[in-house]
N, C-alpha and C positions, 0 to 999 in steps of 0.2 A: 461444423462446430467452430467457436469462436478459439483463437487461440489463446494457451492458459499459461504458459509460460516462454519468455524472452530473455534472452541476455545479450548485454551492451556495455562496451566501457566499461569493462570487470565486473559489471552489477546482471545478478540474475534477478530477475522477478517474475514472481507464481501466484496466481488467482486460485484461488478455492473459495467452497461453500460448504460450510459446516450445515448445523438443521438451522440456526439461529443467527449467522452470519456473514455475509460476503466479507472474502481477508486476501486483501494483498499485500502480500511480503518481499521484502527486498532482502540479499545478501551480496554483502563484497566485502574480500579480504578478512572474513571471518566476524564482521559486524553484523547486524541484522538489523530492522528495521520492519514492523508494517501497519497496516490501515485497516480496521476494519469499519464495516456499515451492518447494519441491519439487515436480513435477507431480504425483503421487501422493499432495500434500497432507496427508501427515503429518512433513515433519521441520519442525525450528523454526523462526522466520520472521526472516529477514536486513532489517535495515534499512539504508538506500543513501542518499547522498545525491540520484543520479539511477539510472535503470535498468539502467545498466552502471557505476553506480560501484563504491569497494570499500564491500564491508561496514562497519558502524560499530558493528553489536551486534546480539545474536540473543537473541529471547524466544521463549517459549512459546505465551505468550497472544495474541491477538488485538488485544485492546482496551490492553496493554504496546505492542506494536510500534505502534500507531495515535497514541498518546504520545507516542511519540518523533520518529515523524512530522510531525505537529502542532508538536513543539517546534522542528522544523528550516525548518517553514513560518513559524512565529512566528504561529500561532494556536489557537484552543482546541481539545481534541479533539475536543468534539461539534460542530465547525464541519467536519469534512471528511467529504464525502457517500460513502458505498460502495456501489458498483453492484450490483446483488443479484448478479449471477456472483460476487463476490468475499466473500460474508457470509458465507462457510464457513469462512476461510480460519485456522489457526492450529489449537492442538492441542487 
């Protein structure tokens, strides 16, 4: 099985699947951050400030929605780890 959770650089992140969505979430130093897609893994990908927050903006890419993520954690983008479950994820 794929791995579902990593941490790195103070940042953990966790892949889950709800019935209706694949959601990766980040946390470091008590911020949160995550991404969700559609379970069926092809519509855009919603970024949130936490897992059930609203939306704040939806990209296509992968490595866009990781950006933006990162920019809400207040660090770099190549500082937040993705679990391999979750290295598919965007369009």
């Amino acid at each position: 099985m794929a791995e579902r959770e990593t941490t790195a650089n103070g940042i953990t992140a966790q892949y889950d699947e709800t019935e209706t969505e694949r959601l990766l979430t980040f946390e470091s130093d008590g911020s949160t951050a995550a991404i969700a897609q559609n379970r069926e893994g092809y519509a855009m990908l919603k970024v949130r400030p936490a897992a059930d927050g609203d939306e704040l903006e939806r990209y296509y890419g992968f490595d866009m929605a990781l950006d933006h993520a990162a920019e809400l954690l207040n660090v770099a983008p190549h500082d937040l780890p993705v679990p391999e479950a979750a290295a598919d994820m965007g369009m």
